[in-house]
C-alpha positions in Angstrom: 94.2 250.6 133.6 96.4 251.2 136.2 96.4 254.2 138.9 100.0 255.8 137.5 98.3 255.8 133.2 94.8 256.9 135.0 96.1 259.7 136.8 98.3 261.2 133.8 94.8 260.9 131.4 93.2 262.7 134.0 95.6 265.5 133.9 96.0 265.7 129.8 92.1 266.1 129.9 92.0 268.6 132.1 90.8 266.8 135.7 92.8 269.6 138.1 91.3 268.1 141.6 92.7 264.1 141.6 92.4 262.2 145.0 92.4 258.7 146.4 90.3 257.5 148.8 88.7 254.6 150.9 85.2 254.5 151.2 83.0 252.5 154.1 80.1 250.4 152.8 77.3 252.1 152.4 73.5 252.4 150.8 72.9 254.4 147.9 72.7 257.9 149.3 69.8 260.7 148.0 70.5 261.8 144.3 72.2 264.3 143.4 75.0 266.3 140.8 78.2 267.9 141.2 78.9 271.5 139.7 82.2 269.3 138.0 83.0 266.4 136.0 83.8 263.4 138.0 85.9 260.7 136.7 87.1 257.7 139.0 89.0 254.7 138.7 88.0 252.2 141.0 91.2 250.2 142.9 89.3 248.2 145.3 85.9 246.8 146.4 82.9 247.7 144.4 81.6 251.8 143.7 77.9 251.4 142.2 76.6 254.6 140.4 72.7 254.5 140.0 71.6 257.0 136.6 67.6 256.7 137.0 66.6 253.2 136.7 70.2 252.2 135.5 72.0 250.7 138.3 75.7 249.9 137.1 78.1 248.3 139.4 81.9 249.0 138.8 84.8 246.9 140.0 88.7 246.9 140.3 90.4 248.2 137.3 86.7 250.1 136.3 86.4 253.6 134.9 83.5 255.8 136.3 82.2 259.0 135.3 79.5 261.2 135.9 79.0 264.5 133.8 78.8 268.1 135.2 75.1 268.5 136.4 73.6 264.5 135.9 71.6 263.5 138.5 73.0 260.2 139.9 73.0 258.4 142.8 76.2 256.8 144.4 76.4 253.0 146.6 79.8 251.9 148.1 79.3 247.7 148.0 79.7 245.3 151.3 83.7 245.7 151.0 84.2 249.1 150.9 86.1 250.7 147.6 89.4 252.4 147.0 89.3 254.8 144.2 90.9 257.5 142.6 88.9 260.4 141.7 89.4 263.6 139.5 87.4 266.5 139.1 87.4 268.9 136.2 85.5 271.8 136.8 
């Protein structure tokens, strides 16, 4: 999907906080939830979300999300990432 088609189905369900950003490579920080949805789109580099045990890796063109309240954990990969990022609270 590209950022233009993410951005508008972010808006039709309901995401009112949408930002892109860079992100420096980093190690998994502590875990932890959000008092929103989070929904990202990943442009660039590699954005790993770690649920538990499950540690999924998501690349250029991938669709994150992480549900209001979900404990999770976040890694940014050697590259860095790019993403775009709505929040629906």
């Amino acid at each position: 999907m590209d950022r233009q088609a993410f951005e508008a189905r972010l808006k039709e369900d309901g995401y009112t906080e949408i930002e892109a950003k860079f992100l420096q490579a980093r190690p998994a920080n502590d875990e932890h939830d959000h008092d929103c949805a989070v929904r990202g789109l990943v442009l660039a580099g590699t954005f790993i979300v770690k649920r538990g045990d499950v540690r999924t890796a998501y690349r250029p063109g991938e669709i994150f999300s992480v549900a209001a309240g979900e404990d999770h954990s976040e890694e940014i990969g050697p590259e860095g990432a790019e993403v775009v990022v709505g929040r629906k609270y």
